[in-house]
Structure formats: structure tokens, C-alpha cells
N, CA, C and O atoms as CSV, one atom per row, in Angstrom:
chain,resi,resn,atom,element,x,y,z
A,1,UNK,N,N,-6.750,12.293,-34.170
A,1,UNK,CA,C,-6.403,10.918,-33.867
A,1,UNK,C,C,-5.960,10.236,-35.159
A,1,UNK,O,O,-6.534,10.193,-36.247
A,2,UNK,N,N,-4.636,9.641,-34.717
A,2,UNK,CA,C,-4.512,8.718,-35.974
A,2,UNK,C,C,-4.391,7.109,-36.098
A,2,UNK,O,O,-3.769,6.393,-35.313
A,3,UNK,N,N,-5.045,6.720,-37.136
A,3,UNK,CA,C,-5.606,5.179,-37.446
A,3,UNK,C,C,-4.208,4.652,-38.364
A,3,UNK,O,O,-3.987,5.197,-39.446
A,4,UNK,N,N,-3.374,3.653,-37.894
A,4,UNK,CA,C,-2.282,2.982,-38.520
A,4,UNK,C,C,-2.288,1.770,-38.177
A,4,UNK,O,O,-2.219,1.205,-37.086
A,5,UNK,N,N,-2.407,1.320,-39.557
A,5,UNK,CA,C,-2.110,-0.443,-39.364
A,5,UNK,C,C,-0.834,-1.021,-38.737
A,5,UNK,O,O,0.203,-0.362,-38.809
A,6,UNK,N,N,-0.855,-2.444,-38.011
A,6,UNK,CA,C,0.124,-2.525,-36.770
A,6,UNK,C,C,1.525,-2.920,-37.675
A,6,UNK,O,O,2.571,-3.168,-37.075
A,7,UNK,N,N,1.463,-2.953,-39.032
A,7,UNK,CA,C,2.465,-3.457,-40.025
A,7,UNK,C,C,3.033,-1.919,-40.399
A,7,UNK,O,O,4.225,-1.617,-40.332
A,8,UNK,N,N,2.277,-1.274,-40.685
A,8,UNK,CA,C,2.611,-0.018,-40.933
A,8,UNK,C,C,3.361,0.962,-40.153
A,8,UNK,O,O,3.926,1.938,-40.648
A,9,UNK,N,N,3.339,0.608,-38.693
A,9,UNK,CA,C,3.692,1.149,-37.247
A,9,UNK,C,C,5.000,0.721,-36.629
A,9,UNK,O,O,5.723,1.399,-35.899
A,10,UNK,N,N,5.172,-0.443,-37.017
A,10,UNK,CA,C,6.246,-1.119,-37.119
A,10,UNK,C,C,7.467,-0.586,-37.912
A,10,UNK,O,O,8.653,-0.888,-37.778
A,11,UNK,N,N,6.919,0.226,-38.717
A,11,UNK,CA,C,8.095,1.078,-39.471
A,11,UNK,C,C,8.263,2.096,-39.366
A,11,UNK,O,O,9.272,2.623,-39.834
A,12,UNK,N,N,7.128,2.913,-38.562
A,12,UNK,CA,C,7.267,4.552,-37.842
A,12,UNK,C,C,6.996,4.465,-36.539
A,12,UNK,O,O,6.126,5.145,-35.995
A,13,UNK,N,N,7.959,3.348,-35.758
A,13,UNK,CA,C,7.499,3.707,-34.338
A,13,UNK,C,C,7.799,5.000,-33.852
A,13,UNK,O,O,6.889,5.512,-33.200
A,14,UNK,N,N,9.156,5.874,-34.040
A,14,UNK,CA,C,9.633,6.630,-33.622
A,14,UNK,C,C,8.744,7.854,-34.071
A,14,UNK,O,O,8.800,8.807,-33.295
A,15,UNK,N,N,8.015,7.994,-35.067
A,15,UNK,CA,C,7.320,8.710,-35.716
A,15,UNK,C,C,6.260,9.379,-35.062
A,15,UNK,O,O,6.007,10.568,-34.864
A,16,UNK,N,N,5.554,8.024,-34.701
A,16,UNK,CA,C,4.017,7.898,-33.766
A,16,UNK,C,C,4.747,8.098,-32.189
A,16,UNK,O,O,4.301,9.038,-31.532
A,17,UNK,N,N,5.421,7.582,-31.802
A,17,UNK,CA,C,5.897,8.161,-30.098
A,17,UNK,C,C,5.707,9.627,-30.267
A,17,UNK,O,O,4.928,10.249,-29.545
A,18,UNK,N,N,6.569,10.318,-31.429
A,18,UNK,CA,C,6.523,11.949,-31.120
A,18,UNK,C,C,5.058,12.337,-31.157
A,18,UNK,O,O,4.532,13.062,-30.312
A,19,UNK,N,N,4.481,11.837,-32.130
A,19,UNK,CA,C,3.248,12.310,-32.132
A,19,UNK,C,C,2.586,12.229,-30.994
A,19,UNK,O,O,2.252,13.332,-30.562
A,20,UNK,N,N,2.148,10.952,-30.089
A,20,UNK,CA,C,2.040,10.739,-28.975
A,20,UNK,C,C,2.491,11.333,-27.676
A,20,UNK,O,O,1.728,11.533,-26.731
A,21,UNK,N,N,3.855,11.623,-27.678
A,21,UNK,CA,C,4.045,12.778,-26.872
A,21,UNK,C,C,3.880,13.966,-27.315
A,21,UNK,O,O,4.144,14.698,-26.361
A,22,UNK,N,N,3.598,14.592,-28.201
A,22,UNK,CA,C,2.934,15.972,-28.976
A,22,UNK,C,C,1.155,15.906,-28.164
A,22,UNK,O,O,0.605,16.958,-27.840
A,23,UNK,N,N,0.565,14.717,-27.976
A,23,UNK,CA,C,-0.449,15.214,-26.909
A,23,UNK,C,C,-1.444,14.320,-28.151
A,23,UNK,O,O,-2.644,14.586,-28.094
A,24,UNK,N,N,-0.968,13.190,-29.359
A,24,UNK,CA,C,-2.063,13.022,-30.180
A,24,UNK,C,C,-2.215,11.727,-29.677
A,24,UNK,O,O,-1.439,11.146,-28.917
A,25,UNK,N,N,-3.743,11.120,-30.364
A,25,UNK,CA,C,-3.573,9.814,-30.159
A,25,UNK,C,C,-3.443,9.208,-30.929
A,25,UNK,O,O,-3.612,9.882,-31.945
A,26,UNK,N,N,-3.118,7.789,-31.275
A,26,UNK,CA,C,-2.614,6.908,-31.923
A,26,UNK,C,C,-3.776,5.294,-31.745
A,26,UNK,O,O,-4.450,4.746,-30.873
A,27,UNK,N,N,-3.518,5.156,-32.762
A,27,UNK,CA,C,-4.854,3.805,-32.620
A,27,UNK,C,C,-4.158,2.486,-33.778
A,27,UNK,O,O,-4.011,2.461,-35.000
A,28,UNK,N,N,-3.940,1.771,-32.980
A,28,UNK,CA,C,-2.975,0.730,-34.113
A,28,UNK,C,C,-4.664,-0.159,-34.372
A,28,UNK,O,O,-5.735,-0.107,-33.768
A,29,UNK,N,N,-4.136,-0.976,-35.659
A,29,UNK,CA,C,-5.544,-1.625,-36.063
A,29,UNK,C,C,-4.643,-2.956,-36.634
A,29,UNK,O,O,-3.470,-2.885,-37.000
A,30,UNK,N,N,-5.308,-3.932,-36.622
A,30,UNK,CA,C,-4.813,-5.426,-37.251
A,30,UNK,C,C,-6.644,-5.568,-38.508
A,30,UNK,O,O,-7.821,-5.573,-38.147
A,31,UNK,N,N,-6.269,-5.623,-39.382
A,31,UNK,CA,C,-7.260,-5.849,-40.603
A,31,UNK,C,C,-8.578,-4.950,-40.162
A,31,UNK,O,O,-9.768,-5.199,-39.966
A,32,UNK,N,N,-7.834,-3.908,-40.114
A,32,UNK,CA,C,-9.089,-3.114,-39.802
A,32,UNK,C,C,-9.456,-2.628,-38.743
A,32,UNK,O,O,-9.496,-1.399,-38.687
A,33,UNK,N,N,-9.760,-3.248,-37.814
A,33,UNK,CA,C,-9.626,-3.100,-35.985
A,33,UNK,C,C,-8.759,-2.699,-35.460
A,33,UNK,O,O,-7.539,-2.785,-35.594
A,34,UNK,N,N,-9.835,-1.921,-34.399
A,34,UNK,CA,C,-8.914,-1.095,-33.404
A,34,UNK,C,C,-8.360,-2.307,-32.562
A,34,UNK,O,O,-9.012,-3.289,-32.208
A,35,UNK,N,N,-6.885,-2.021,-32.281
A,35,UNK,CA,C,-6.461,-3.641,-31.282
A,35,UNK,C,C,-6.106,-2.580,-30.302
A,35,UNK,O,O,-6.841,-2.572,-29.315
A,36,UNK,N,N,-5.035,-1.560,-30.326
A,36,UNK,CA,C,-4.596,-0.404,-29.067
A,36,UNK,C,C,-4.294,1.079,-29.554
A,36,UNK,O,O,-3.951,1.591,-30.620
A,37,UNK,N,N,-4.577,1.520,-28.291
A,37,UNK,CA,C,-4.836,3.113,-28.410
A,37,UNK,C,C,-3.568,3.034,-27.631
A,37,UNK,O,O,-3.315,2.131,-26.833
A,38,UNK,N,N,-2.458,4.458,-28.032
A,38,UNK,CA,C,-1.270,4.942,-27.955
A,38,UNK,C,C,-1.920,6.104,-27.318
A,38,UNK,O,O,-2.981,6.534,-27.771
A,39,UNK,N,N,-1.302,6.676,-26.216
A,39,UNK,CA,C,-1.726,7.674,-25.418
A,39,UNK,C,C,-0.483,8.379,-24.567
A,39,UNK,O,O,0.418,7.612,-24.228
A,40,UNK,N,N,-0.385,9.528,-24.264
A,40,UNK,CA,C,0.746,9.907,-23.758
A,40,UNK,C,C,0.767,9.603,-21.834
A,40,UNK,O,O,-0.210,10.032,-21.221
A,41,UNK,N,N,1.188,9.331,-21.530
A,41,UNK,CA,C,1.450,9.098,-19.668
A,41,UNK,C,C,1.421,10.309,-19.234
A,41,UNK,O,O,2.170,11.212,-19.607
A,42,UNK,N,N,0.507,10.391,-18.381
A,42,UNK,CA,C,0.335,11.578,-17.542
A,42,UNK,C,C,1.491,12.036,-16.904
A,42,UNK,O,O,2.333,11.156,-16.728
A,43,UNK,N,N,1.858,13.455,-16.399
A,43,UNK,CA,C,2.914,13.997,-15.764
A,43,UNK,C,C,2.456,13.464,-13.940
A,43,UNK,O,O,1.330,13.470,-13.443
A,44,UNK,N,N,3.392,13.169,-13.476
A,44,UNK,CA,C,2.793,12.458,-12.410
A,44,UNK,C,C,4.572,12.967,-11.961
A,44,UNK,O,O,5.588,12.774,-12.629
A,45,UNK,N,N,4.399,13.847,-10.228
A,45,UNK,CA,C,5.346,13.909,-9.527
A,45,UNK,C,C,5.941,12.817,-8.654
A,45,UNK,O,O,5.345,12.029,-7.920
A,46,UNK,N,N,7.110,12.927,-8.865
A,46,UNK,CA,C,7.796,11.612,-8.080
A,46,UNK,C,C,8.229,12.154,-6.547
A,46,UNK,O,O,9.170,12.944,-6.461
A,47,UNK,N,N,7.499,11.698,-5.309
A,47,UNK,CA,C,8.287,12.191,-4.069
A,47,UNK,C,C,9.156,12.112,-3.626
A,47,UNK,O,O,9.594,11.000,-3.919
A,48,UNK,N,N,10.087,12.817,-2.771
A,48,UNK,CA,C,11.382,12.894,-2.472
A,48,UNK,C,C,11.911,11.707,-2.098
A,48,UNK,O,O,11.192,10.747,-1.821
A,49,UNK,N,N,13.402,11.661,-2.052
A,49,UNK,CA,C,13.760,11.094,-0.823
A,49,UNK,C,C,13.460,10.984,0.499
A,49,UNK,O,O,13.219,10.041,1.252
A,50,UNK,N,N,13.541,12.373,0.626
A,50,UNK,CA,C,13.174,12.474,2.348
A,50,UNK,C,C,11.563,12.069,2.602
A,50,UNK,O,O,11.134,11.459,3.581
A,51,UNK,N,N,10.851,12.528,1.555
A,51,UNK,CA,C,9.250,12.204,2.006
A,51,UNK,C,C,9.337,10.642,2.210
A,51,UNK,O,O,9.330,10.071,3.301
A,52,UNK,N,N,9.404,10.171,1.212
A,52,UNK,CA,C,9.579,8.811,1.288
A,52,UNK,C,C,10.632,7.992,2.438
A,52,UNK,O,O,10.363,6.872,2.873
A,53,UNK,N,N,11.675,8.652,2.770
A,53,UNK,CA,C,11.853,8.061,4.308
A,53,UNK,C,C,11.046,8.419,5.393
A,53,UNK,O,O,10.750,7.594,6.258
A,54,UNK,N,N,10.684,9.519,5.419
A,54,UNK,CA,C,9.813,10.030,6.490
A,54,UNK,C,C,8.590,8.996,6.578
A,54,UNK,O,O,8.189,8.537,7.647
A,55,UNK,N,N,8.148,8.743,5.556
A,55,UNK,CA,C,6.773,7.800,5.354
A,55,UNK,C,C,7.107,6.804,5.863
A,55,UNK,O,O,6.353,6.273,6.679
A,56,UNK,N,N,8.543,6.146,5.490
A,56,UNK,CA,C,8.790,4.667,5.704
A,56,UNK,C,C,8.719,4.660,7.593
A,56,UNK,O,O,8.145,3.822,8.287
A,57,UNK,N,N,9.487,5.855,8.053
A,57,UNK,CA,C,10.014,5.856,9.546
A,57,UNK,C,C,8.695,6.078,10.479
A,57,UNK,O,O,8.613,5.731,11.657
A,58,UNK,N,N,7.849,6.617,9.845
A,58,UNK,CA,C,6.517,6.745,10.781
A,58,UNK,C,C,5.760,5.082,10.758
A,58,UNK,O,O,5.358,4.408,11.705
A,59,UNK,N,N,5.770,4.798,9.351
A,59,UNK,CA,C,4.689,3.530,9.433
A,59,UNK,C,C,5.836,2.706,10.221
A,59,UNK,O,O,5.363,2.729,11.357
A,60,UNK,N,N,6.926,2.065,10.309
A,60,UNK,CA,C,7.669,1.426,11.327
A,60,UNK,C,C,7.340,1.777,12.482
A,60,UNK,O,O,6.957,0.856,13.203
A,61,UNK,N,N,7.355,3.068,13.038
A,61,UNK,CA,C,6.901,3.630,14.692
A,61,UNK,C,C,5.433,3.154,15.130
A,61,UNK,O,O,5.154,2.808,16.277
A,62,UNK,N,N,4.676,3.182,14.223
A,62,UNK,CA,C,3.359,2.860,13.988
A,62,UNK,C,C,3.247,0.864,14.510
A,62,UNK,O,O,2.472,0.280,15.267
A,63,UNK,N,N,4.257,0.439,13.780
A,63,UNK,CA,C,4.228,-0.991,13.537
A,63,UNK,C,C,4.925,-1.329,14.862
A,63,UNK,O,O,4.425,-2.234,15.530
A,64,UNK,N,N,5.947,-0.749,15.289
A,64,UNK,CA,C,6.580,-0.934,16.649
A,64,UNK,C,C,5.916,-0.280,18.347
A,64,UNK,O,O,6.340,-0.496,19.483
A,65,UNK,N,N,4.976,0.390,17.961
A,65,UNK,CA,C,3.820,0.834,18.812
A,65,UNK,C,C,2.780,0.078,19.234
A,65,UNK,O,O,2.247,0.052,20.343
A,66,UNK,N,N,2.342,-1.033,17.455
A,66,UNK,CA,C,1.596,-1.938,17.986
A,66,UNK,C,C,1.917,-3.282,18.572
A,66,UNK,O,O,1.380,-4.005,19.411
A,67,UNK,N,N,3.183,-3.362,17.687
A,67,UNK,CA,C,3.888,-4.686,18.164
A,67,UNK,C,C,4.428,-5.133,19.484
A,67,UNK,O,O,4.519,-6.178,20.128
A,68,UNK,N,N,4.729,-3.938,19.591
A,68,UNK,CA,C,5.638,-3.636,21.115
A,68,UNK,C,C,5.178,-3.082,22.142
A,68,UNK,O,O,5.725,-2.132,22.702
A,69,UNK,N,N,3.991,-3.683,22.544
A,69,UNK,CA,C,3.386,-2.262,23.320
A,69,UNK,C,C,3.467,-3.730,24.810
A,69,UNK,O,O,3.195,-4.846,24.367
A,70,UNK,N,N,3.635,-3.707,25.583
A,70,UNK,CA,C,3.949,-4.402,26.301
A,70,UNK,C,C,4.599,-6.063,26.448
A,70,UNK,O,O,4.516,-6.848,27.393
A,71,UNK,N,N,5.213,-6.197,25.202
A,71,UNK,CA,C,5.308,-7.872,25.228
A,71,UNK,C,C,7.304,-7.464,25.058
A,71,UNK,O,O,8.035,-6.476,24.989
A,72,UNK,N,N,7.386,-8.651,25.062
A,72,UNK,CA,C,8.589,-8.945,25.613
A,72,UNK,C,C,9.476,-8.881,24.413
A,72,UNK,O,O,9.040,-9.739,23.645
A,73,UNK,N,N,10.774,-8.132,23.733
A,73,UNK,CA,C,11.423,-8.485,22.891
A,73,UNK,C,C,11.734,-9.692,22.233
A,73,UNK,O,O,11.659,-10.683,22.959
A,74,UNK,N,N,12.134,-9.930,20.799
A,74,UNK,CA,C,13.012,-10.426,20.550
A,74,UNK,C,C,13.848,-11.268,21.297
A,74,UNK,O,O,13.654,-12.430,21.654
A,75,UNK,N,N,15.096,-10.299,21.543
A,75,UNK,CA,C,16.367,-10.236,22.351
A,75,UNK,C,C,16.097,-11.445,23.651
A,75,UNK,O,O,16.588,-12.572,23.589
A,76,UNK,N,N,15.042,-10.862,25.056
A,76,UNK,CA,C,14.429,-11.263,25.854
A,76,UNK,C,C,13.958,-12.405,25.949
A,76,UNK,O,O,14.051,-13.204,26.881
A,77,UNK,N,N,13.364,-12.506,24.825
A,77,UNK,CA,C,12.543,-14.078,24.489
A,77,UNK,C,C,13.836,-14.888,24.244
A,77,UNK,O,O,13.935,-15.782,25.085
A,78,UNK,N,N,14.986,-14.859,23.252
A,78,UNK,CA,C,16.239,-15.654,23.011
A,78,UNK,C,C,16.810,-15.829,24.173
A,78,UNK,O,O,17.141,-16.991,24.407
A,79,UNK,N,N,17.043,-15.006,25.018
A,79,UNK,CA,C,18.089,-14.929,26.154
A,79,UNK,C,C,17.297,-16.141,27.494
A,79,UNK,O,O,18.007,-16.853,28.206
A,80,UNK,N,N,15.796,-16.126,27.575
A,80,UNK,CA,C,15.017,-16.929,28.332
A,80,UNK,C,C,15.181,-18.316,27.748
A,80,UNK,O,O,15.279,-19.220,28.578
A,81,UNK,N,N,15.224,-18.619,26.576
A,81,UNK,CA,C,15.321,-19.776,25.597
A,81,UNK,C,C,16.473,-20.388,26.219
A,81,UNK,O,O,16.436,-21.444,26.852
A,82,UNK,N,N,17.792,-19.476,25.952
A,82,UNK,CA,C,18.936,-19.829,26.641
A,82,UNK,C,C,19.162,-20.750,27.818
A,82,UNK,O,O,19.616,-21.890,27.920
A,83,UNK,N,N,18.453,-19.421,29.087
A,83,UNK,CA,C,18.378,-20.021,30.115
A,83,UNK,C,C,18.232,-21.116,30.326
A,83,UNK,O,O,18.945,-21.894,30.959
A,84,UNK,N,N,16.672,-21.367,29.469
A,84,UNK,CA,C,15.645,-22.672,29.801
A,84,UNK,C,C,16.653,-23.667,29.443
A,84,UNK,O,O,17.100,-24.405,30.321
A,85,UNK,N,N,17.077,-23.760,28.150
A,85,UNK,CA,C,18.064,-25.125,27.979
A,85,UNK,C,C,19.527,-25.015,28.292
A,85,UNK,O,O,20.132,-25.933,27.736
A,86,UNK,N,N,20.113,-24.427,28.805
A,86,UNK,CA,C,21.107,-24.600,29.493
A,86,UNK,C,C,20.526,-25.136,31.015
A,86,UNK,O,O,21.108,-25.988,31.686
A,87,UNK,N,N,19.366,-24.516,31.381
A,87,UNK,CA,C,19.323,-25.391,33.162
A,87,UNK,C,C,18.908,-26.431,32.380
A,87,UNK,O,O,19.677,-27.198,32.960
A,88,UNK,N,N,18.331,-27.203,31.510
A,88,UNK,CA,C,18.085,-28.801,30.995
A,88,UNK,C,C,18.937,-29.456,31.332
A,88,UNK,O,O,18.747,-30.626,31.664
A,89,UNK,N,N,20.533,-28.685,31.348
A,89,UNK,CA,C,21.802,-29.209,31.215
A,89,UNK,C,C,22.413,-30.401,30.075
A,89,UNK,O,O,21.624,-30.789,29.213
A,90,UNK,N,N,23.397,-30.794,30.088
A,90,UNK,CA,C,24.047,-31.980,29.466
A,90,UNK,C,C,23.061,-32.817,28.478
A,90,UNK,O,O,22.927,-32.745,27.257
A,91,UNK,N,N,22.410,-33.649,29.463
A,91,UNK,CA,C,21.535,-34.682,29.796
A,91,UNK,C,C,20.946,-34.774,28.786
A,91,UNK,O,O,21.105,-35.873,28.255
A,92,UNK,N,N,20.094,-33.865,28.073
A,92,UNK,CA,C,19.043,-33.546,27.245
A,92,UNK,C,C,19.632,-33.329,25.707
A,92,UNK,O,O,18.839,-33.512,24.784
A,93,UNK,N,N,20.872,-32.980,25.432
A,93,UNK,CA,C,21.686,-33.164,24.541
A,93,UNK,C,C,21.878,-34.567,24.137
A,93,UNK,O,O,21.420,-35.324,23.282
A,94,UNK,N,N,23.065,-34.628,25.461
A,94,UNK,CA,C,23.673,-36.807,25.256
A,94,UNK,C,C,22.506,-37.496,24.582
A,94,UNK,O,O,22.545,-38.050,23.483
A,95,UNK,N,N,21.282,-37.367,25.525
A,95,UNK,CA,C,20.279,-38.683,25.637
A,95,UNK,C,C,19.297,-38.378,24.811
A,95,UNK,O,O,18.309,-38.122,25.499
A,96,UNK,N,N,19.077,-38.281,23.750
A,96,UNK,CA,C,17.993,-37.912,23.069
A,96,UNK,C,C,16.335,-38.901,22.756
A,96,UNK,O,O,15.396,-38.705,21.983
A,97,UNK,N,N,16.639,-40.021,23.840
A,97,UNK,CA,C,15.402,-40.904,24.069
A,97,UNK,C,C,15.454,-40.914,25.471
A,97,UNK,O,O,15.371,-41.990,26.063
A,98,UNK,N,N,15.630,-39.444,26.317
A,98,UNK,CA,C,15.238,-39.382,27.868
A,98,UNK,C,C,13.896,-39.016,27.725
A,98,UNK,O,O,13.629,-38.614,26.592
A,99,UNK,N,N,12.910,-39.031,28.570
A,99,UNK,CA,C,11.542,-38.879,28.610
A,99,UNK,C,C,11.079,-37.281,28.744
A,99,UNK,O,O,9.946,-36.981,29.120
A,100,UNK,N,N,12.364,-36.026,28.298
A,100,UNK,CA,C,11.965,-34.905,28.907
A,100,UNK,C,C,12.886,-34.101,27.380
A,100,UNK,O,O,13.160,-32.922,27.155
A,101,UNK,N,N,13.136,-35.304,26.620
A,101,UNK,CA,C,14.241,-34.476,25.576
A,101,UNK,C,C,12.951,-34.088,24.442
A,101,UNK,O,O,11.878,-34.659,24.247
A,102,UNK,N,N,13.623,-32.739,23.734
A,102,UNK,CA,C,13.139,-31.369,23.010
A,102,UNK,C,C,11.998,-31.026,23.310
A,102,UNK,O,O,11.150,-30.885,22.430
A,103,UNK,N,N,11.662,-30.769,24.910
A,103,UNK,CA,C,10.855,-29.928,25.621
A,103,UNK,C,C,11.599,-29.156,26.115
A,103,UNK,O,O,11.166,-28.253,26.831
């Protein structure tokens, strides 16, 4: 392990990275004190593309299984909306102090 002041480090960063990725550690100090330990990042696999769509497309099926399990679309719900204020007709537009307007 090596002990380098944070003034000193400042002028071998590139120095201490190799070392650090060489598998050593690194310990910066301000007047003496340890302030941070330099450590190399674990090898850590990144998953595919495909895993990662596959993941995304199940938890959606999952989410649309619970969401959707007997209630009425989207789509369905807009198209009833429709209905409802078009039979309001005209009226409910023009008059906006009729006793039945934005219900």
C-alpha cells in the first residue's frame, strides 16, 4: 500500500491509476491523514442486450397482467368520454352557466 500526500498526487495521477489498476492500493493523506483510499473497481459483467430486453418485456407483461386484468382500456374509457359529451350536445359548450355544465 502506498501513502501519498494529496499535493504530491496531483502530480502522479497517472502514475498511481497504474498502480491501482496493477491491483495496489493507494491512500492519499492531507497533513498527514488518511482522507481516501484508491482501489481498483471490481470486474463486474455487463448483460446483454437481449437479456436486458427480455427483462424489460416480462416485467411489462407482469405490469399489464396486473393492470389489465379485467378493467376497461385506455382507448375504451376515451371513446365512452366521447360519447358522454357529445350526447351533452351543443348546449353545454354555448352555455357555460347552465346548471349541468362540466359534468
Amino acid at each position: 500500500m502506498q501513502t501519498v500526500p494529496i499535493h504530491q498526487a496531483k502530480s502522479q495521477l497517472s502514475e498511481l491509476i497504474r498502480a491501482v489498476e496493477q491491483g495496489e492500493e493507494v491512500v492519499l493523506t492531507r497533513h498527514g491523514k488518511r482522507v481516501i483510499r484508491l482501489i481498483r473497481e471490481p470486474e463486474t459483467e455487463q448483460p446483454s442486450i437481449e437479456a436486458r430486453r427480455q427483462a424489460i418485456h416480462a416485467e411489462l407483461q407482469a405490469l399489464r397482467a396486473k393492470v389489465g386484468a379485467g378493467k376497461p382500456t385506455f382507448e375504451q374509457l376515451w371513446d365512452e368520454h366521447k360519447r358522454e359529451r357529445d350526447a351533452r350536445g351543443a348546449a353545454w359548450v354555448d352555455d357555460p352557466k347552465a346548471p349541468d355544465a362540466g359534468r
